[in-house]
N, C-alpha and C positions, 0 to 999 in steps of 0.2 A: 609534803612529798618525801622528802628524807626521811622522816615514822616511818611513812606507808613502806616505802621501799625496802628499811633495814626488818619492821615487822613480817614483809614477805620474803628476806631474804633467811630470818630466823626460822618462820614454817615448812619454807622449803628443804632448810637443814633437818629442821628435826620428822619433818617426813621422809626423809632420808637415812633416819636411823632407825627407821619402825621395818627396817629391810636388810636382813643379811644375809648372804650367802656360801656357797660352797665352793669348793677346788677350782671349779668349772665355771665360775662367776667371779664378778666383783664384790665387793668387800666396802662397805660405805660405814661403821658400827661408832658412831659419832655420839656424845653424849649434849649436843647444844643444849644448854641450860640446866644442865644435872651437873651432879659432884666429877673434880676433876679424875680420870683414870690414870695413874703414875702408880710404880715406874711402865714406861712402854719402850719397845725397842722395833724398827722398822728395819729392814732391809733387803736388798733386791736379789731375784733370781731364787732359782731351788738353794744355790748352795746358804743362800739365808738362813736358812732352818738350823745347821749344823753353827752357824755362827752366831746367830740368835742365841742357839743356848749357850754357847761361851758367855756372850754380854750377859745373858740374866743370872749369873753366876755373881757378878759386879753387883749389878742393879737390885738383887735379891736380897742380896747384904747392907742393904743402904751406903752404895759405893758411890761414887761420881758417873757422870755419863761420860764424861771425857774418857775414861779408863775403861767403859763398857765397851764402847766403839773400835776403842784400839784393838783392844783382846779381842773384840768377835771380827775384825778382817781378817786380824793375824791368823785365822783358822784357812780361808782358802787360798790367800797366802802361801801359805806352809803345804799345799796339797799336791803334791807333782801329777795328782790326774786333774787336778782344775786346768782347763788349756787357756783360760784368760785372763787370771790372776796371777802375779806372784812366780815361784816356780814351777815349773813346768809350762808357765805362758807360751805361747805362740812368739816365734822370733820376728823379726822384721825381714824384709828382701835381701838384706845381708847377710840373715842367719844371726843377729845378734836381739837377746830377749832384752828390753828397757822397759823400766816400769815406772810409772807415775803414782801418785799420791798427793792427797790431803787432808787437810784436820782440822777442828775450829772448835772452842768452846764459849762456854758462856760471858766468857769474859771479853768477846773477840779477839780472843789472841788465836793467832794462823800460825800454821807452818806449811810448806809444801815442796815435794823432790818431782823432779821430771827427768826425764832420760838417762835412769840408774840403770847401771848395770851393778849384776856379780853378789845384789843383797836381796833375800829372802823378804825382807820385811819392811820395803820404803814406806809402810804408814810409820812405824817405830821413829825412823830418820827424818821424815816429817816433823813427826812431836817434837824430837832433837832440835832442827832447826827451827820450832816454835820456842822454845822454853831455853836456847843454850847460847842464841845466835842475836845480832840485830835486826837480822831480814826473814822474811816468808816466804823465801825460795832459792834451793838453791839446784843446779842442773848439772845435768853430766859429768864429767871427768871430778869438775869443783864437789858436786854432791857426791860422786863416789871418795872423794878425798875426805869430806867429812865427815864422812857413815864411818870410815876407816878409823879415822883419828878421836872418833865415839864408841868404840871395839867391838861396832860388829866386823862381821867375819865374812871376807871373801867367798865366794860361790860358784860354781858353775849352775846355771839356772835352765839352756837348754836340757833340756831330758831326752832320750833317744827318740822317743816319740814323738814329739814336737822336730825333730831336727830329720827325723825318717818322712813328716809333711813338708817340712820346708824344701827338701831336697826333692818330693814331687813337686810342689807349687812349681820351683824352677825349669819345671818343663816345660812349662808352657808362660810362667811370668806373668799372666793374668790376674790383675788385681780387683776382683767382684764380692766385694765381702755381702755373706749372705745372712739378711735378718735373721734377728733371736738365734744365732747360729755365734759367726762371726762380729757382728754385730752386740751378739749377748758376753761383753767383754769388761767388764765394770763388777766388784759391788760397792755400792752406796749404801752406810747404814747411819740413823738418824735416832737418837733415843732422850727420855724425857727419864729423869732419873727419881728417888723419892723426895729428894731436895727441893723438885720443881724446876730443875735446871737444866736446859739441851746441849748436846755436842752433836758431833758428825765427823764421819772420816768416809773414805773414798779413795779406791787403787785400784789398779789395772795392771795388765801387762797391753795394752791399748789394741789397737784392729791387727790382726794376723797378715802380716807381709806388708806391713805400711813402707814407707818408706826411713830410711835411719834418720833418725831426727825430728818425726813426725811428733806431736803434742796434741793432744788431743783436751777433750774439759775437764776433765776429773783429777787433774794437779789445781785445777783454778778457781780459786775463791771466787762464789759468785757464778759460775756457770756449773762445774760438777757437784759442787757441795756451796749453802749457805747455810749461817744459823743465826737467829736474830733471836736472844735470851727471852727478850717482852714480847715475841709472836709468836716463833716458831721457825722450822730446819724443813731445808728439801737436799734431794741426793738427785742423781740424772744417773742415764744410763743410756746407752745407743748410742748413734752415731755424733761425737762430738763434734764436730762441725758445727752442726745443727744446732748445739745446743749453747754452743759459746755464741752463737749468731744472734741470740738472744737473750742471752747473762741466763740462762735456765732457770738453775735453785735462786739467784736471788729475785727475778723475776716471778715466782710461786710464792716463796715469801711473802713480798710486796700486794699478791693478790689477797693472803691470807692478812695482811695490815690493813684492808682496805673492809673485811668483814667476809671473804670469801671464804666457807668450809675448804678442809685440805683437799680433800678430791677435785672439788669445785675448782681451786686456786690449777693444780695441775695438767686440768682439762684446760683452763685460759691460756696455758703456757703452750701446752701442745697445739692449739687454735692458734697461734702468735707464731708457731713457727710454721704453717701451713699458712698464714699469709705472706709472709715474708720469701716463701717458695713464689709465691705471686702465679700458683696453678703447675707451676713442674711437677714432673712426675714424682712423685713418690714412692714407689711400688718397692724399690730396693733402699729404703731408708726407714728406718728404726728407732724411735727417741720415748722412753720412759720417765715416770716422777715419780717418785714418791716424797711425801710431806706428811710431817704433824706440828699441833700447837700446840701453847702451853697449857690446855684444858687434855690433851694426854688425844683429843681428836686425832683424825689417821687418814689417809685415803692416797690414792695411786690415779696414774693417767698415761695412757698411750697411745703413739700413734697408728699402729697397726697390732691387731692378733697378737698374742705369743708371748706378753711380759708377762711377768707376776714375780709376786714378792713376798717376803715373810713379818709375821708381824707377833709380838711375842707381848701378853698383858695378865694383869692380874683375871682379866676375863676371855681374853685366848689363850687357849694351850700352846702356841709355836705353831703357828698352821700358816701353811701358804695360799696364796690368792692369785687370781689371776685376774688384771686390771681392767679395765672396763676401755675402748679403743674406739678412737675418733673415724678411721677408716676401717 
């Protein structure tokens, strides 16, 4: 029975990959039983594309993925019209911007900042508190004291725009963040480099008008970002709640240890947190995957319409997809 089953689970893969699509579709381009594809770079939303090609700058060169990852968030990051990353994020009820992050490479070594304010670039202070500290995270005030005493540089990270929303939000104080909107507040980027080795990083400026203090998945190992060197890496995106309710990325992983293609692994995940709703409404909840393995494999999963993500290889040009959705 276990032949029979891993051989149907191999067919079903590679009928899977005899199917590719366009903008407007899903995106399955799997190599089961062919030579591995590397280097590859995944990561979430439109603004992926622009970051993608930072990281194949890295990965081009026969660089590390660790260093691919970093360099391609630090792009929306840095973008004061991005409104969910980095500067220019979206502020919280208080009017103050906090931004979260994470990092992981092959080695598992972690790093992760949560509720920074005032720095442009908490994946950077991440890596810092991976490579400089004894711990894998550090928060607020402590993490802005560190980023500091490592020489980055103070910020104001409200933009007038963001802070000309915040001051309507205030009128009414209503807190309904709206899918692929609000909601599309994350990227997650995941890449296999020519070495054959994964990392992953993961930032936000987290859901618009949260409350001060609020944490969402994407500083946490294991729910925003995983990377397991001998399988393979997932990123999340949407509503962290949801997806720490389920350990996400390392929970896709573990599908992917088990024999599940990435797409496959994803869809389990997002199936796992529709049960664990136990039938509640979902209609305004939003949770994304993406994953790949060490054969350079690739694929996305959502729970509603509206994700997609970018995926950059020696046989994609940098093109975006849009995920294939359980509702």
């Amino acid at each position: 029975m276990k032949n029979g089953r891993r051989d149907f689970l191999k067919l079903s893969a590679l009928s899977a990959a005899l199917f590719s699509f366009n903008k407007s579709k899903a995106v399955n381009l799997l190599t089961l039983g062919g030579p591995t594809v590397k280097p590859v770079v995944l990561s979430t939303w439109n603004f992926g594309i622009q970051a993608n090609a930072e990281a194949w700058k890295v990965l081009s060169a026969n660089g590390r993925a660790l260093d691919a990852v970093e360099q391609g968030v630090k792009v929306p990051e840095a973008d004061p019209k991005e409104r969910s990353v980095g500067l220019g994020g979206r502020p919280d009820r208080d009017g103050r911007v906090t931004l979260d992050a994470c990092i992981m490479d092959e080695f598992a070594n972690i790093g992760s900042v949560a509720c920074l304010e005032h720095i442009v670039h908490p994946i950077s202070v991440a890596r810092a508190v991976m490579e400089k500290t004894p711990h894998v995270m550090l928060t607020g005030e402590g993490a802005l004291q560190f980023a500091l005493s490592q020489g980055f540089k103070k910020e104001t990270l409200l933009t007038p725009e963001s802070e000309a929303e915040w001051r309507e939000w205030l009128r009414k104080s209503e807190y309904k963040p709206i899918i692929n909107i609000e909601n599309h507040d994350t990227i997650g980027m995941v890449a296999l480099d020519a070495h054959g080795n994964l990392s992953g990083a993961c930032t936000t400026s987290g859901m618009a008008f949260k409350m001060h203090g609020r944490i969402g998945d994407s500083p946490i190992i294991g729910a925003g970002l995983y990377v397991d060197n001998e399988v393979g890496a997932a990123a999340a995106t949407g509503h962290g709640e949801e997806v720490i309710r389920i350990a996400g990325s390392h929970t896709v992983v573990e599908y992917m240890r088990h024999g599940y293609s990435p797409s496959e692994a994803c869809r389990k995940a997002v199936e796992r947190i529709i049960k664990m709703r136990k039938g509640k409404d979902l209609k305004d909840i939003q949770v994304g995957f993406i994953a790949i393995n060490k054969k350079g494999e690739h694929g996305a999963y959502c729970l509603q319409k509206g994700f997609n993500y970018a995926v950059y290889s020696p046989v994609i040009p940098n093109q975006l997809f849009e995920a294939k959705s359980i509702l």
